[in-house]
C-alpha positions as CSV (number, residue, x, y, z in Angstrom):
1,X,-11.6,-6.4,-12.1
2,X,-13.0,-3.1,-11.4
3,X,-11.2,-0.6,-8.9
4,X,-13.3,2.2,-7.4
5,X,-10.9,4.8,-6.8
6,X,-9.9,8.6,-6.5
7,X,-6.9,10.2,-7.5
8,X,-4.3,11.6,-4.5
9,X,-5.4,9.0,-2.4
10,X,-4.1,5.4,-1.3
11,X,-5.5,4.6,-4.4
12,X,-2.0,5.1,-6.0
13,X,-1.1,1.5,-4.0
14,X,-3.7,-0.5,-5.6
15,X,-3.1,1.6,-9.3
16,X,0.5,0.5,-8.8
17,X,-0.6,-3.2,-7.6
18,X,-2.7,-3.7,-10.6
19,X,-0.5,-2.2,-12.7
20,X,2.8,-4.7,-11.4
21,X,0.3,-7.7,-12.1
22,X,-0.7,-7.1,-15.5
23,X,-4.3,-8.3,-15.6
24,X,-6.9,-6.6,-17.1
25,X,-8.7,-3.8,-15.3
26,X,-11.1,-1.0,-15.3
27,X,-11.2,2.1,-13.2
28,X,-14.5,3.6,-11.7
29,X,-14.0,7.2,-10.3
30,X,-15.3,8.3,-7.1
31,X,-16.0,11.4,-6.3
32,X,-14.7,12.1,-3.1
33,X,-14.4,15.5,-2.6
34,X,-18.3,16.6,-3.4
35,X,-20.0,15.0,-0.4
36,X,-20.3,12.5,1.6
37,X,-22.9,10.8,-0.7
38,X,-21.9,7.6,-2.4
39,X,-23.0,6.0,-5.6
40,X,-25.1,3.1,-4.0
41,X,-23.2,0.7,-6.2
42,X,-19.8,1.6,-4.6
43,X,-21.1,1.0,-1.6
44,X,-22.0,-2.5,-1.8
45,X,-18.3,-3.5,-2.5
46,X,-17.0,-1.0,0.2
47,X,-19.7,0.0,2.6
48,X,-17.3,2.7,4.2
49,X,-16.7,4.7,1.3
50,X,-13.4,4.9,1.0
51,X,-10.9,4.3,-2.0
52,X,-9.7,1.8,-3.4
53,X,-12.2,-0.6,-3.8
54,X,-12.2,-3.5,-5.7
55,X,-14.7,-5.3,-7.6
56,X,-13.8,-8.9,-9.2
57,X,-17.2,-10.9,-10.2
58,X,-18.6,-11.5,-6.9
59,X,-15.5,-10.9,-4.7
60,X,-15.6,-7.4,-3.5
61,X,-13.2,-5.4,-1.0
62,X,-11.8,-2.3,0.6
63,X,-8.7,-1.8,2.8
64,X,-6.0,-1.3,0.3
65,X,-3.9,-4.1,1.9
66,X,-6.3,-6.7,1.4
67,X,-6.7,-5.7,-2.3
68,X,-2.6,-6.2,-2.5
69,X,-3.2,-9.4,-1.4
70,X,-6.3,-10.5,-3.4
71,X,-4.3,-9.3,-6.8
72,X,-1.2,-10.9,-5.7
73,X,-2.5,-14.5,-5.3
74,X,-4.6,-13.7,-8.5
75,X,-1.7,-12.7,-10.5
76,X,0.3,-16.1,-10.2
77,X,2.2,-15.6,-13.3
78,X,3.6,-12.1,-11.8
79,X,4.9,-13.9,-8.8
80,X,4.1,-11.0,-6.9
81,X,3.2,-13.5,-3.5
82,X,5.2,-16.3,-2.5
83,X,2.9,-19.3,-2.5
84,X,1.1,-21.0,0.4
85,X,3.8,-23.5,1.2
86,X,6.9,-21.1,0.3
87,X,8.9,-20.2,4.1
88,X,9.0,-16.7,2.5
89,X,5.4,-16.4,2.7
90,X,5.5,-15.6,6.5
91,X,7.7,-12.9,5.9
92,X,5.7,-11.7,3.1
93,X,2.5,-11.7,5.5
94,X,4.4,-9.8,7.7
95,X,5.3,-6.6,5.6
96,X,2.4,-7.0,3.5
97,X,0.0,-6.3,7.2
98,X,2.6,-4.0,9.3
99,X,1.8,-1.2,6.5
100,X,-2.2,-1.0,8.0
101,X,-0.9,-2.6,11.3
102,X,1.9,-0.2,12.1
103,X,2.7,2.4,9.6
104,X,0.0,4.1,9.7
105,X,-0.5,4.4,13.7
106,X,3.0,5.5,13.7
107,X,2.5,8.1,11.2
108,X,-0.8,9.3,12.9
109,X,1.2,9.9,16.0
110,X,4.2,11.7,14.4
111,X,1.5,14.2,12.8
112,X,-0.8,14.4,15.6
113,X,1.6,14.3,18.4
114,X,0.3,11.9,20.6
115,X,2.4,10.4,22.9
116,X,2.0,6.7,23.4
117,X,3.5,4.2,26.0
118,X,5.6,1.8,23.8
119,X,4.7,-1.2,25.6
120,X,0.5,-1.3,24.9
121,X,0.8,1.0,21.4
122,X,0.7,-1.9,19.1
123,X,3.6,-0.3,16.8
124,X,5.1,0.8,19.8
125,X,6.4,4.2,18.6
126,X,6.9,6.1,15.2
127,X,11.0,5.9,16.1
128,X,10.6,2.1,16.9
129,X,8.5,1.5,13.5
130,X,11.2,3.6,11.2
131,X,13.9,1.6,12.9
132,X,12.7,-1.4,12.3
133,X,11.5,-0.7,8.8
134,X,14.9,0.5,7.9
135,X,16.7,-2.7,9.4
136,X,14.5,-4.7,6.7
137,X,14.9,-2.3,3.6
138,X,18.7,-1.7,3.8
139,X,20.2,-4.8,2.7
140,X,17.7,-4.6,-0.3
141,X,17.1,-4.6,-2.6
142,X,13.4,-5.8,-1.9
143,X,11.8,-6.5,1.9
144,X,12.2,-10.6,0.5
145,X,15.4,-9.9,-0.5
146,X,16.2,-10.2,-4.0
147,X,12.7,-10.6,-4.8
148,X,10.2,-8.0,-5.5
149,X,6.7,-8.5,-4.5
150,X,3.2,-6.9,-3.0
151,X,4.7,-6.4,0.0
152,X,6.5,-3.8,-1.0
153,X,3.9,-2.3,-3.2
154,X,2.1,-1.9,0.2
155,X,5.2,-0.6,2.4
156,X,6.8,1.1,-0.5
157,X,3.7,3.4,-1.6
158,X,3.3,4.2,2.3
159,X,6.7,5.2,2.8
160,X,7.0,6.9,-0.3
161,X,3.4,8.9,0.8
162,X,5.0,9.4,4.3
163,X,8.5,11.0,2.9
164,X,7.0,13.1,0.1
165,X,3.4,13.7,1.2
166,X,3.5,13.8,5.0
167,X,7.1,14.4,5.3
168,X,7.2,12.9,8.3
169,X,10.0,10.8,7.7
170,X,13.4,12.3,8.0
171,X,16.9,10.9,8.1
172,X,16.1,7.7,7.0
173,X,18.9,6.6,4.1
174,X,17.7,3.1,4.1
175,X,14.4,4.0,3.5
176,X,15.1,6.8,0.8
177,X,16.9,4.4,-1.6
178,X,14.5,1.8,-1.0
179,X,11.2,4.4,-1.7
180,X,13.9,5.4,-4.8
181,X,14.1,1.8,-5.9
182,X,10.3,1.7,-5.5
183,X,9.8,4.6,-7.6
184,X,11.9,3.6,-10.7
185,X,9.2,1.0,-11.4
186,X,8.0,1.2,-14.7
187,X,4.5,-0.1,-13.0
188,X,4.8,2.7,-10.4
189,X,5.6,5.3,-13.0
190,X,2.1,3.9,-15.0
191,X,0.2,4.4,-11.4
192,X,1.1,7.7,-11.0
193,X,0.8,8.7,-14.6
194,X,-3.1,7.9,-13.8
195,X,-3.0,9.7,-10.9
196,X,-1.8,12.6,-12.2
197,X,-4.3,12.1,-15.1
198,X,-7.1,11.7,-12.8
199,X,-6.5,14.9,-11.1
């Protein structure tokens, strides 16, 4: 597999995904600072531009969710997804798309201000979205419970970005143990040490 990425970007998600799955990969930079010009190769597995990207023999992908998903189900032996006819799998699907479906929107309205009607934003509101997130990570010590898995690889790197980066969480104790439990990972320490070695 061959990620396209950039460090200080979402790219830290799929970094730590890969590195939680243990399968072999290589890393491609992208330069996306310089320009908006892309290396024409890049843009045949992500014809946005953006990072992460992922490249695996013909199976190629953006949207950092959907590469979550793609190395899960890849990584079998790292039971990082529970299978196709497990009950937890729903719940898994759940998290594992209300980081792209939710989060985000309700981050984008914290920092920009906007104010939405609850009842037609999709995630409803950035107070609704942190409630509910901290209702799920507070029992811990994983969104399935006692099992750790790409779900929270995808919400865990978001809220970590949206305490420490954005800071627009605040108050949140559920949440800040559970981004703390995300964070002792020796597979998230690895994604940030290339992160940090890439910038």
């Amino acid at each position: 597999m061959e990620l396209f990425w950039a460090p200080q970007t979402r790219s830290i998600t799929a970094l730590w995904m890969l590195e939680e799955a243990g399968l072999p990969y290589s890393r491609t930079l992208i330069d996306i600072r310089s320009g908006p010009e892309r290396p024409a190769d890049f843009l045949k597995v992500n014809p946005m531009g953006k990072v992460p990207a992922l490249r695996d023999g013909e199976a190629m992908m953006g949207e950092t969710t959907a590469i979550c998903a793609y190395v899960a189900d890849k990584a079998r032996s790292a039971e990082l997804a529970p299978t196709l006819d497990d009950p937890a799998r729903g719940r898994y699907l759940h998290w594992l798309y209300f980081r792209a479906g939710c989060m985000e929107a309700a981050f984008g309205e914290k920092l920009q201000g906007w104010t939405t009607d609850s009842t037609a934003a999709g995630w409803g509101s950035f107070d609704k979205t942190m409630d509910v997130v901290e209702s799920a990570v507070t029992p811990g010590p994983w969104l399935l419970g006692d099992r750790f898995s790409a779900a929270d690889v995808a919400m865990g790197s978001s809220l970590w970005y949206g305490l420490y980066l954005l800071k627009v969480i605040e108050g949140r104790p559920g949440i800040e143990a559970y981004v703390a439990r995300c964070t002792e990972r020796p597979a998230f320490q690895r994604a940030m040490a290339i992160n940090a070695a890439g910038a």
